[in-house]
C-alpha positions as CSV (number, residue, x, y, z in Angstrom):
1,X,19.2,-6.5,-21.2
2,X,16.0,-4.2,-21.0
3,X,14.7,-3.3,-17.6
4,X,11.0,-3.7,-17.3
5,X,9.1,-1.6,-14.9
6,X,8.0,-4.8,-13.2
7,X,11.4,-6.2,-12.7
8,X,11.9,-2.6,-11.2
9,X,9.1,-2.7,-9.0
10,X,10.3,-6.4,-7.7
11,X,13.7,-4.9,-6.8
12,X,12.7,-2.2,-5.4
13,X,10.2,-4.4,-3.2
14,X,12.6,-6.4,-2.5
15,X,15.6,-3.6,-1.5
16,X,13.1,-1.7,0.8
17,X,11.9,-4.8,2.7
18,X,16.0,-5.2,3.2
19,X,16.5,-2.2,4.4
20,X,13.2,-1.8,6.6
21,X,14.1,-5.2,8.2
22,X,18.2,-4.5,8.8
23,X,17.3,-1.2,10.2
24,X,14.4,-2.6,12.6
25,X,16.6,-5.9,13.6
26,X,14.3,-7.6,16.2
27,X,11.8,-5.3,17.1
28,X,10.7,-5.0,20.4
29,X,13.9,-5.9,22.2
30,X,13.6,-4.3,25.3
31,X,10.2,-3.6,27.3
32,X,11.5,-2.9,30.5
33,X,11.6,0.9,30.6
34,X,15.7,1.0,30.2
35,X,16.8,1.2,26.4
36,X,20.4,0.7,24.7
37,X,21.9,4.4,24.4
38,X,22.3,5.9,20.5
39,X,25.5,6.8,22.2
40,X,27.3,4.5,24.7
41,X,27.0,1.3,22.7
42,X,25.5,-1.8,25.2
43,X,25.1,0.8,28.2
44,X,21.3,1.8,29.5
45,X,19.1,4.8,30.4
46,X,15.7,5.5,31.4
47,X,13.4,6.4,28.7
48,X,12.9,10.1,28.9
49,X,9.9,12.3,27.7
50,X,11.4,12.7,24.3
51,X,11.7,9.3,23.5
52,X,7.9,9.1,23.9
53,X,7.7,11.5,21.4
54,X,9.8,10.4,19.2
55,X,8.4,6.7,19.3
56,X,4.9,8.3,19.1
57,X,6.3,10.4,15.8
58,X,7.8,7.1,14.0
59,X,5.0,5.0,14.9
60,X,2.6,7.5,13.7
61,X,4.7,7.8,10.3
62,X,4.9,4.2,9.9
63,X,1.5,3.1,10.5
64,X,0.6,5.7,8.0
65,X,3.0,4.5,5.0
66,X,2.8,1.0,5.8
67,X,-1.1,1.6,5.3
68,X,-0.9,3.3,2.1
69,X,1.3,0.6,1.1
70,X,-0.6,-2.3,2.0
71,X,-3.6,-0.8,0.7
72,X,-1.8,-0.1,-2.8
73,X,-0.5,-3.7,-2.7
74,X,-4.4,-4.9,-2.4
75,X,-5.8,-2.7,-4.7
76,X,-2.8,-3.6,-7.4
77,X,-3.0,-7.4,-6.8
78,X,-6.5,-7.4,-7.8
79,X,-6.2,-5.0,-10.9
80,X,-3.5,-7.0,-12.4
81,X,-5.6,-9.8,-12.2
82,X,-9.0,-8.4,-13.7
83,X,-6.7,-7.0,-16.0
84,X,-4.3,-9.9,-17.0
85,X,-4.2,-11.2,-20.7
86,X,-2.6,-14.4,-19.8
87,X,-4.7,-17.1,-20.6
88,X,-6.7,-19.3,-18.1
89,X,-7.0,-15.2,-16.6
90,X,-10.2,-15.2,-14.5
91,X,-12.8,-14.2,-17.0
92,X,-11.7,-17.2,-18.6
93,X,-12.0,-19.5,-15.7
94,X,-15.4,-17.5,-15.0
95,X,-16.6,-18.6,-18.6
96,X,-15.5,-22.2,-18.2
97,X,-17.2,-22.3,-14.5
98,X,-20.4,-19.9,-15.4
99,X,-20.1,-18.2,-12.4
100,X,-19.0,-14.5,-11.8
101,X,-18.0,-15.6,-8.6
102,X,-14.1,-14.9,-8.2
103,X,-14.7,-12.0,-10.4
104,X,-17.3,-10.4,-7.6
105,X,-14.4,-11.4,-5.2
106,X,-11.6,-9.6,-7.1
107,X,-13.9,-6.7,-8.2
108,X,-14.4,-5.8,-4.5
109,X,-10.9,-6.4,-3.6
110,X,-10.5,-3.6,-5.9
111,X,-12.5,-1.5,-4.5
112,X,-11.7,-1.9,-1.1
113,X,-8.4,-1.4,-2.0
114,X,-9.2,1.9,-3.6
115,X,-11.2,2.9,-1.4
116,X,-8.6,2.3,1.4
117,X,-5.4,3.8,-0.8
118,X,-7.4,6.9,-1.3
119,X,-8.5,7.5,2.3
120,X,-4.2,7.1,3.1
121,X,-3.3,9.1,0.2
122,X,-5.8,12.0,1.3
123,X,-4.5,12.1,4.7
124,X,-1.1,13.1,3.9
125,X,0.4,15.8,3.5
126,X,3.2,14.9,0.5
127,X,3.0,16.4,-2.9
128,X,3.4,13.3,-4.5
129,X,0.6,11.5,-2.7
130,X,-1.6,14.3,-3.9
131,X,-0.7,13.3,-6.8
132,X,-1.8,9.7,-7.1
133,X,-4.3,10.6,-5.4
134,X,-5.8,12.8,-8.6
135,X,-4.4,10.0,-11.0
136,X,-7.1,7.1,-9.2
137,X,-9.6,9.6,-8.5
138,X,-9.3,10.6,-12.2
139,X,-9.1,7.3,-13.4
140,X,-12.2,6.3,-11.9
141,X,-14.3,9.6,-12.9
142,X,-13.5,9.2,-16.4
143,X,-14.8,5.6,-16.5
144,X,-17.8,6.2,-14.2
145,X,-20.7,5.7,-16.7
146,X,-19.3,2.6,-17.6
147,X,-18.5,1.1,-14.3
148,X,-22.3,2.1,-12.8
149,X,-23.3,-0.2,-16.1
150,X,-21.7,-3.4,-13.7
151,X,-22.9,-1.9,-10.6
152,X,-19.7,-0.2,-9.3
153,X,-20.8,3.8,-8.4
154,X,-18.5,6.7,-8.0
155,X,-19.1,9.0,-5.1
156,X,-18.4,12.6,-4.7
157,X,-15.3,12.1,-3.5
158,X,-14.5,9.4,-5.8
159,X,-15.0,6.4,-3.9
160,X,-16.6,3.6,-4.9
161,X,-19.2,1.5,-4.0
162,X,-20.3,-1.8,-5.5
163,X,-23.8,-3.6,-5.6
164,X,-23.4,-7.5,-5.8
165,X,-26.7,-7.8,-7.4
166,X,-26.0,-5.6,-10.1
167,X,-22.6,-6.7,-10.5
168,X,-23.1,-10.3,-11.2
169,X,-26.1,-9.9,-13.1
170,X,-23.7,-8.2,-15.8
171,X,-23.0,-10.6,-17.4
172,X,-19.0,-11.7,-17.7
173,X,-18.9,-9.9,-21.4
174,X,-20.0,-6.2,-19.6
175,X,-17.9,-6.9,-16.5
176,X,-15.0,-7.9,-18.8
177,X,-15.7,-4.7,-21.2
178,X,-15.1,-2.1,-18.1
179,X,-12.1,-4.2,-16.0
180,X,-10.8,-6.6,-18.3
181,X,-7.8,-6.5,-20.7
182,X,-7.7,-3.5,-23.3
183,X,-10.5,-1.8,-21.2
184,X,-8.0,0.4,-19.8
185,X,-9.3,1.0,-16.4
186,X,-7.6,-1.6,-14.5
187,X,-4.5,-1.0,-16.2
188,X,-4.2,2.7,-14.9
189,X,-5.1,1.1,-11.6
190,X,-2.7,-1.1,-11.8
191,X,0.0,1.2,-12.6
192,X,-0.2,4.0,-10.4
193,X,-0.5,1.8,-7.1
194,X,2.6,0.2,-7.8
195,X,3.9,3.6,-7.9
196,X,2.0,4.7,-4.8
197,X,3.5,1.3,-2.6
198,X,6.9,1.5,-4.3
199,X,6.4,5.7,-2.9
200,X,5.4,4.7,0.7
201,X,8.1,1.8,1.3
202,X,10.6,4.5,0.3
203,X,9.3,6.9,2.9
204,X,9.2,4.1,5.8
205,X,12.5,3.2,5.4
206,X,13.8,7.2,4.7
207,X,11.6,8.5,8.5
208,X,13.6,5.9,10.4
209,X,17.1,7.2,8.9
210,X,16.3,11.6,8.6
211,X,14.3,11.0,12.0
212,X,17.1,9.1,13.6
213,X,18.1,11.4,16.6
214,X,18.4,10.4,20.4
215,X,18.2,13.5,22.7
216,X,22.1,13.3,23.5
217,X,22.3,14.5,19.9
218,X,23.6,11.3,18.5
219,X,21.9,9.4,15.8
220,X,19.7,6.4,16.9
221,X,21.1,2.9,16.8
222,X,19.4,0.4,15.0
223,X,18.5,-1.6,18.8
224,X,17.8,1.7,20.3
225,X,14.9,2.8,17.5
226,X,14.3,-1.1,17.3
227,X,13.2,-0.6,21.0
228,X,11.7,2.4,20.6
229,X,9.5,1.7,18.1
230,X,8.1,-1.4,20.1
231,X,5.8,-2.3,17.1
232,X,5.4,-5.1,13.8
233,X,6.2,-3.1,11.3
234,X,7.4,-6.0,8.3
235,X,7.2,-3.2,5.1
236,X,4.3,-5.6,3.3
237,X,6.5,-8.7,3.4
């Protein structure tokens, strides 16, 4: 049987929201100030000075990949369908309406989502974040006379901004020419923020196990960091 990327990227969505779940059990459990020891099983302690830190450490981690990720989700949603050759696609359902309508909603989602994605990506620290970060950003560059054509304008720093105006007045044939199927754009889009969501579920599940360690030395328990982390983290389910 071939493996497709896609049925990859399901798997590993799938495998990730698993583990993220199993590992963070019911979140929250207890708010009283005493916490299940890593190390004596159903027994209690006061929550000491490093288990601020620690919670303050994961939750900062977290709420940074789970950002990335969500964003990447958003911006790959919305890619994949400017870009989908299926038919009854939306500049199909834009031509049979006459309205540019859902594709102003969808172009926009895209944007945000890029916009978002990149802001994430630049604010870590990882190699392979810098990365995708260059791949969008370079993406975008090299298609920027033709986006500004539908009203979408690359900034400096490779963001983008849209005008609705511009957008819609277009035309679905232009709009369709820069984002649609075979134009390429969306299809790089596409592709790396799968990548860059599939990366950043990896790493929220991998700082909950290689940060895992309770100040007696022991590693965490899965109701001890559940507690800990006191937080709704649900890895983009």
């Amino acid at each position: 049987m071939r493996i497709t990327s896609q049925m990859l990227y399901k798997n590993s969505r799938l495998s990730s929201a698993i583990l993220g779940n199993a590992m963070l059990g019911k979140i929250g459990g207890s708010r009283s100030g005493m916490l299940t020891s890593p190390l004596q099983g159903s027994s209690t302690r006061p929550v000491s000075k490093y288990d601020t830190t620690l919670k303050n450490a994961l939750g900062s981690r977290l709420k940074s990949y789970t950002g990335i990720g969500g964003s990447a989700e958003s911006l790959r949603g919305a890619a994949s369908a400017l870009s989908s050759k299926a038919e009854g696609n939306v500049f199909d359902k834009a031509r049979e309406s006459e309205s540019t309508d859902e594709l102003l909603r969808q172009a926009k989602t895209m944007v945000n989502g890029y916009n978002d994605t990149m802001r994430g990506l630049k604010g870590s620290s990882e190699m392979s974040n810098s990365v995708y970060n260059d791949m969008l950003g370079n993406a975008v560059k090299e298609n920027s006379k033709a986006l500004s054509e539908i009203g979408i304008s690359v900034g400096r720093d490779n963001s983008l901004s849209i005008d609705e105006k511009k957008f819609q007045s277009a035309g679905i044939d232009k709009i369709e020419q820069t984002l649609g199927k075979g134009s390429g754009l969306t299809d790089r889009l596409s592709f790396v923020s799968e990548y860059v969501s599939r990366n950043a579920a990896a790493n929220a599940t991998r700082s909950l196990s290689t940060m895992g360690y309770g100040s007696g030395g022991g590693y965490l328990s899965t109701n001890y960091l559940s507690g800990l982390l006191g937080g709704g983290y649900n890895f983009f389910i």
